[in-house]
C-alpha positions as CSV (number, residue, x, y, z in Angstrom):
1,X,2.7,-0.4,14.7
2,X,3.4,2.8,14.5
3,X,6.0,5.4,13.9
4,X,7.1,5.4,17.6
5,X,7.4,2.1,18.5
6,X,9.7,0.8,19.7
7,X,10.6,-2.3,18.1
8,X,13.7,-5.4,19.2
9,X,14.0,-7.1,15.8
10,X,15.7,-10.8,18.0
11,X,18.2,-12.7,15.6
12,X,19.0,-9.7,13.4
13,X,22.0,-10.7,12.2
14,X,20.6,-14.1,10.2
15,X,19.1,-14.1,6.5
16,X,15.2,-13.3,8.1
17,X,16.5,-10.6,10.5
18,X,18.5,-8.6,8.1
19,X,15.3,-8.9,6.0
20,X,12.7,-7.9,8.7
21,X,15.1,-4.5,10.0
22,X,15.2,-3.4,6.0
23,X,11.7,-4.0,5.7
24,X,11.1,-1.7,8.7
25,X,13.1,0.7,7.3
26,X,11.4,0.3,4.0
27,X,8.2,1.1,6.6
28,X,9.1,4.2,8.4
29,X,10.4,2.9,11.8
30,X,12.8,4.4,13.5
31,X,12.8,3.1,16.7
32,X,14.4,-0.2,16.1
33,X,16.8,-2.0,17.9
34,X,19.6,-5.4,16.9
35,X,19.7,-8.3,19.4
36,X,21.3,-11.6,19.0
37,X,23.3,-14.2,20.2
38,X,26.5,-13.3,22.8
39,X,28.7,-14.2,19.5
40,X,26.9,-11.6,17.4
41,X,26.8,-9.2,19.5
42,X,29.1,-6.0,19.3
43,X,28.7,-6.1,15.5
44,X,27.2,-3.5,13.5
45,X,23.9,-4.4,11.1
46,X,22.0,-1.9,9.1
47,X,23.7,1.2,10.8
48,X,22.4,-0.6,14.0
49,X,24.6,-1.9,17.0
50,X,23.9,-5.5,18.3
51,X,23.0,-6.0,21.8
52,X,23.0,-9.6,22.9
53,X,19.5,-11.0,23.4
54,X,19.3,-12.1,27.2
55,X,15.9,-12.9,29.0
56,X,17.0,-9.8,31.5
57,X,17.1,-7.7,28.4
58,X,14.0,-8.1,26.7
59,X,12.0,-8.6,29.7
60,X,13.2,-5.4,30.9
61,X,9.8,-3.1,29.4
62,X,11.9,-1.4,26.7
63,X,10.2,-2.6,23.9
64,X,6.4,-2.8,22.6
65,X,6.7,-5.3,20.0
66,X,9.8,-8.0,19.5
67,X,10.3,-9.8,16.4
68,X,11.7,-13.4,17.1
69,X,13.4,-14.8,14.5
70,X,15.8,-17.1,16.0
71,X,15.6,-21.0,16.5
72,X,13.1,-23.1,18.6
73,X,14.8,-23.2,21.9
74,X,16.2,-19.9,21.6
75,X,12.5,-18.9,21.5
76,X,11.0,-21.2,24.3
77,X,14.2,-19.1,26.7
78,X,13.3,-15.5,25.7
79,X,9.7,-15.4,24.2
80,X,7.6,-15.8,27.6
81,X,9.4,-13.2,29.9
82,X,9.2,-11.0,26.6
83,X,5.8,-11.1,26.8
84,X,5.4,-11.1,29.9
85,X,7.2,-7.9,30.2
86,X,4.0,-6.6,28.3
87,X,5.6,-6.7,25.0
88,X,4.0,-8.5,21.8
89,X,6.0,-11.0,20.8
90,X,5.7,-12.4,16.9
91,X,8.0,-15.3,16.8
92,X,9.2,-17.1,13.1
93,X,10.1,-20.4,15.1
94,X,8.2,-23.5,15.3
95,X,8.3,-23.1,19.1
96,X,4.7,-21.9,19.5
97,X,3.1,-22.5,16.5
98,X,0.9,-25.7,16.9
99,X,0.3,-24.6,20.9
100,X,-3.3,-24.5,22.1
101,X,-4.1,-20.4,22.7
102,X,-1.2,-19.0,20.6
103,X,-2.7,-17.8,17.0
104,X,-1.2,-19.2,14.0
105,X,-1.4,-16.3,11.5
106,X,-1.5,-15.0,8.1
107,X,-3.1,-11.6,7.8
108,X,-4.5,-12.1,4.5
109,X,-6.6,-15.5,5.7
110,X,-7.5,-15.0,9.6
111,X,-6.0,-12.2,10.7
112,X,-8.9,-12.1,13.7
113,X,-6.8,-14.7,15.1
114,X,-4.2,-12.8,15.9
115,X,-6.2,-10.6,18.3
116,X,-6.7,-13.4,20.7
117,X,-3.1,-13.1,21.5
118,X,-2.3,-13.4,25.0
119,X,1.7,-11.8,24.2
120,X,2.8,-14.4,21.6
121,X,1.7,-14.7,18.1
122,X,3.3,-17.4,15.8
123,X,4.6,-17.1,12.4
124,X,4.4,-19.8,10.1
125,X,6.5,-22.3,8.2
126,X,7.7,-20.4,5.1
127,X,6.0,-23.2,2.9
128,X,2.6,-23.1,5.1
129,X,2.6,-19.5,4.4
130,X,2.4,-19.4,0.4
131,X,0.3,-22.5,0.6
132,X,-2.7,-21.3,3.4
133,X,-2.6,-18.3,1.9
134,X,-3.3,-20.0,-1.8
135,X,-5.6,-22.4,-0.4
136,X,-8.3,-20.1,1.6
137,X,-10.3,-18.3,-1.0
138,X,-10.4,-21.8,-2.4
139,X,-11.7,-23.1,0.4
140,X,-14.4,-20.2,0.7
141,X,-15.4,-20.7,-2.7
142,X,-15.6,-24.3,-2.8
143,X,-14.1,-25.9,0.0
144,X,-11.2,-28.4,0.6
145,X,-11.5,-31.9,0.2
146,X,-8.1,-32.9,-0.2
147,X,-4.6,-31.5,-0.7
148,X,-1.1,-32.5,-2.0
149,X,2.0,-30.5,-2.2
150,X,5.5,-30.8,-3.5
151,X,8.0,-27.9,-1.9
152,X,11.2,-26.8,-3.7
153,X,12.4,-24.7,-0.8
154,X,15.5,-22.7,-1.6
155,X,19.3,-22.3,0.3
156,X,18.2,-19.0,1.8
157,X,15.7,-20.9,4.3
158,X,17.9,-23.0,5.9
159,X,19.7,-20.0,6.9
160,X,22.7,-17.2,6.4
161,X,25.2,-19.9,6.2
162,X,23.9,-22.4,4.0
163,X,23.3,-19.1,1.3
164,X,26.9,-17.4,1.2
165,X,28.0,-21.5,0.6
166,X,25.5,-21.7,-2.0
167,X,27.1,-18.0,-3.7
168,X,30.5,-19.4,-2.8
169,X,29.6,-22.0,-5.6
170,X,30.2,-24.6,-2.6
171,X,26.8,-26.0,-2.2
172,X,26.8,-29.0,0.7
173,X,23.7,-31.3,0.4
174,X,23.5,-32.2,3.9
175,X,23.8,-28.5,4.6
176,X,21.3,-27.5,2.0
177,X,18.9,-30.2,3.6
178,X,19.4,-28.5,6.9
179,X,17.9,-30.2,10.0
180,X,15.2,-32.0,8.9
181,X,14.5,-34.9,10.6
182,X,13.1,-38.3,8.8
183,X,11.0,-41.0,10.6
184,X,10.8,-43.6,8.0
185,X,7.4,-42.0,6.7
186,X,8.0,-38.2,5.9
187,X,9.8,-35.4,7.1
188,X,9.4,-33.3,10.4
189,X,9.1,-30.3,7.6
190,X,6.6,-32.3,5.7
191,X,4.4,-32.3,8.6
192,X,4.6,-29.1,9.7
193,X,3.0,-28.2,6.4
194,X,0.4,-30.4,7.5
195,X,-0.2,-29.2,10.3
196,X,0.2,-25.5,10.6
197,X,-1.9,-25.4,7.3
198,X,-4.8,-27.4,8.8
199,X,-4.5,-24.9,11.8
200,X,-4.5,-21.8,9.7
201,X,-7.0,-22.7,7.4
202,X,-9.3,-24.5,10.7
203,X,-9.7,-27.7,8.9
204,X,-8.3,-29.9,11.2
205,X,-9.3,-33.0,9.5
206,X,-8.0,-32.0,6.5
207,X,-6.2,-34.8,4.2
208,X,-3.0,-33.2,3.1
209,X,0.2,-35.1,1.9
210,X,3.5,-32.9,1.6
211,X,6.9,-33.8,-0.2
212,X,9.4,-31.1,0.7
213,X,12.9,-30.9,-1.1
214,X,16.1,-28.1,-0.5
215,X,17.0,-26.7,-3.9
216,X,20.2,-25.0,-4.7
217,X,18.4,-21.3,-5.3
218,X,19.1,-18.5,-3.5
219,X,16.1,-17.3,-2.7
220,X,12.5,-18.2,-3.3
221,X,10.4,-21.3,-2.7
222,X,8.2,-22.6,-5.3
223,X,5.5,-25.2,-4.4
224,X,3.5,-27.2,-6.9
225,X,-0.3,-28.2,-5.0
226,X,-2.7,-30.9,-6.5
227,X,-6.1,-29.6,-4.8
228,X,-9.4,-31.9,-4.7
229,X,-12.5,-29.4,-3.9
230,X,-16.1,-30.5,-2.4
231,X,-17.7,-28.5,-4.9
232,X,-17.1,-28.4,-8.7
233,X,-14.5,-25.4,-9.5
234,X,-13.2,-25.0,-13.0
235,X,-9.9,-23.9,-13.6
236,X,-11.0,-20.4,-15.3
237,X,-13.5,-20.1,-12.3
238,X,-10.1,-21.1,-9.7
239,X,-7.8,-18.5,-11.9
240,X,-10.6,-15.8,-11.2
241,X,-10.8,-16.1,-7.8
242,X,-7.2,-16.5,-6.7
243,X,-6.6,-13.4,-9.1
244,X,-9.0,-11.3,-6.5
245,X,-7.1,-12.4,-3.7
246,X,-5.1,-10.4,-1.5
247,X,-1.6,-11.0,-1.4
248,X,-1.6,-13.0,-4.7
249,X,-0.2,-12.6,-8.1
250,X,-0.9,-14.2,-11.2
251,X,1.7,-15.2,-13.8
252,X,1.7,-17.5,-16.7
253,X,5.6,-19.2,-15.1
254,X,6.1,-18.6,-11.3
255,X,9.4,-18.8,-10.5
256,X,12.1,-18.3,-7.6
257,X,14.0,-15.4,-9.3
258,X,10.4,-13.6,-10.4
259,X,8.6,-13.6,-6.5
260,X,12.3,-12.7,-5.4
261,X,12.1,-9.1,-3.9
262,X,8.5,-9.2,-4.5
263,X,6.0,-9.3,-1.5
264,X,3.2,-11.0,-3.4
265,X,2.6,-15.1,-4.2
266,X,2.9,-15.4,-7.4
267,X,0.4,-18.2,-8.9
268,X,-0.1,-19.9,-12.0
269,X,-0.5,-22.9,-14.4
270,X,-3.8,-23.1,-12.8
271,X,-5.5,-26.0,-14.5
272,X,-8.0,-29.2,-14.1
273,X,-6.2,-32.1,-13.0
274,X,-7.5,-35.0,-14.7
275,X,-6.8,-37.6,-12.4
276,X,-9.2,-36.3,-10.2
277,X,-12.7,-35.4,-9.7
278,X,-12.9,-31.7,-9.0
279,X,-9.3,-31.7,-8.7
280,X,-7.2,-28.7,-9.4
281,X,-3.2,-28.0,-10.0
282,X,-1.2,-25.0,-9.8
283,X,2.3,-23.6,-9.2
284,X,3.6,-20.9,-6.8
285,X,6.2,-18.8,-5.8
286,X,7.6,-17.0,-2.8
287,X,9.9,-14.8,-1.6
288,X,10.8,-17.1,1.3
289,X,12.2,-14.2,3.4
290,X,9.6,-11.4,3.1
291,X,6.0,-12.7,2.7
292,X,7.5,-16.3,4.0
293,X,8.6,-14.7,7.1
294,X,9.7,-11.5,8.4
295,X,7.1,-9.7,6.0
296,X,4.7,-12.1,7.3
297,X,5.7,-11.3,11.3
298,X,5.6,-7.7,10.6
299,X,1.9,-7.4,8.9
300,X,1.0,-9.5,12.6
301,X,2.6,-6.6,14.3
302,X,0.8,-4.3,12.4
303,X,-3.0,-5.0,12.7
304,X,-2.5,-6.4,16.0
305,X,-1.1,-2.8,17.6
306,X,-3.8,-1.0,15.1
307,X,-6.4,-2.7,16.9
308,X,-4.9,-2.1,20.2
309,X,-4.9,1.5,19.2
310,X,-8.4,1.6,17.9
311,X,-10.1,0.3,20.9
């Protein structure tokens, strides 16, 4: 993007949105505008008045990039005519993600995905995120044999609500487990993670088992992965690499409160995992908000209109 676009930031009034319009801010645009739902709008966010977000209103050619972050049907209503409208639509929901022609991104592992767009480009999970993005200059070193994660996945990400509760000091469990669905086997979240990190990473055969938990932390989502490579890697050889790798960090201690604010993944406790051959354990950290999301959606926006601009 640039400067002058003009941008519809949809759902700007929940914990991603009020992230993704001070990020743009942070970035130099100016030309943003607040939608959301009939009972947002009217209020005022960031200096910025909220428009409700209607079909008629985003499909209407005003904007050249909208930023979805807003819930799964919510997305499925307003994303297509958005797009169609000739707009490029990144959307945070799990609406699109897995769907055959829409490119799962994250620019730091195939970011040449994104320019097969045809409107809609999908954001991912804010625990495939951290974990693709960990996971891929393994797998170019070494490659993936097999994968295990455990998610701690803070208040923040199941939404605005569930953190002013948890500041409150009135944490609910149910509400700090959100949605998630259980089938008797794992979690709808668990397998999203699956998933949308086998279709990031193009290893659709992958073997990866996930174990995801809410937390009561603010922000931040920390992820502890057990990683079983086709090629012998040592630990000091895994710490090297990930330490060249765009996007990451290395700590000694990861944690929630240090990636807070912070637009890196922070790694570390890189080490051989004995129980394995070739196996591999770390820790990581993520600002579930920025790089998990709207940091995320707008680095899409970025290299898709560059390119558009370049050719």
């Amino acid at each position: 993007m640039n400067a002058s676009s003009r941008i519809a930031v949809v759902g700007a009034t929940g914990a991603v949105g009020r992230v993704t319009l001070a990020l743009l801010r942070e970035r130099g645009f100016s030309d943003v505008h607040a939608l959301a739902s009939e009972r947002s709008a009217g209020l005022t966010i960031d200096g910025l008045d909220v428009e409700e977000a209607t079909p008629e209103r985003l499909a209407g050619g005003d904007f050249d990039v909208c930023l979805f972050s807003v819930d799964a049907a919510a997305s499925r209503e307003l994303v297509p005519a958005t797009a169609a409208a000739g707009a490029l639509c990144v959307d945070k929901s799990a609406a699109f993600r897995l769907e055959d022609g829409v490119p799962l991104v994250v620019p730091e592992v195939n970011a040449e995905r994104a320019l097969e767009h045809r409107g809609i480009v999908a954001n991912p999970n804010c625990s495939s995120i951290p974990l693709a993005l960990v996971l891929a200059p393994l797998r170019d070193a070494a490659g993936l044999a097999r994968v295990r994660v455990s998610t701690y996945q803070s208040a923040s990400g199941a939404g605005a609500q569930a953190l002013e509760r948890l500041r409150a000091e009135r944490p609910d469990d149910h509400d700090l487990r959100m949605d998630w669905s259980f089938d008797g086997f794992e979690l709808d979240e668990e397998q999203k993670i699956r998933a949308e990190t086998r279709k990031i990473l193009e290893l659709p055969e992958l073997p990866l088992s996930a174990t995801c938990v809410r937390v009561p932390v603010p922000v931040g989502h920390a992820e502890a992965v057990w990683i079983e490579t086709e090629d012998a890697l040592s630990a000091e050889q895994a710490e090297r690499i990930l330490g060249a790798a765009e996007g990451i960090r290395l700590v000694q201690f990861p944690s929630p409160a240090q990636a807070t604010g912070g637009d890196d993944v922070l790694v570390g406790r890189v080490r051989q995992d004995t129980v394995a051959e070739r196996g591999l354990a770390l820790f990581l950290a993520c600002d579930n908000l920025r790089k998990g999301a709207a940091l995320n959606a707008i680095q899409i926006a970025e290299l898709v209109t560059a390119a558009r601009a370049a050719a």
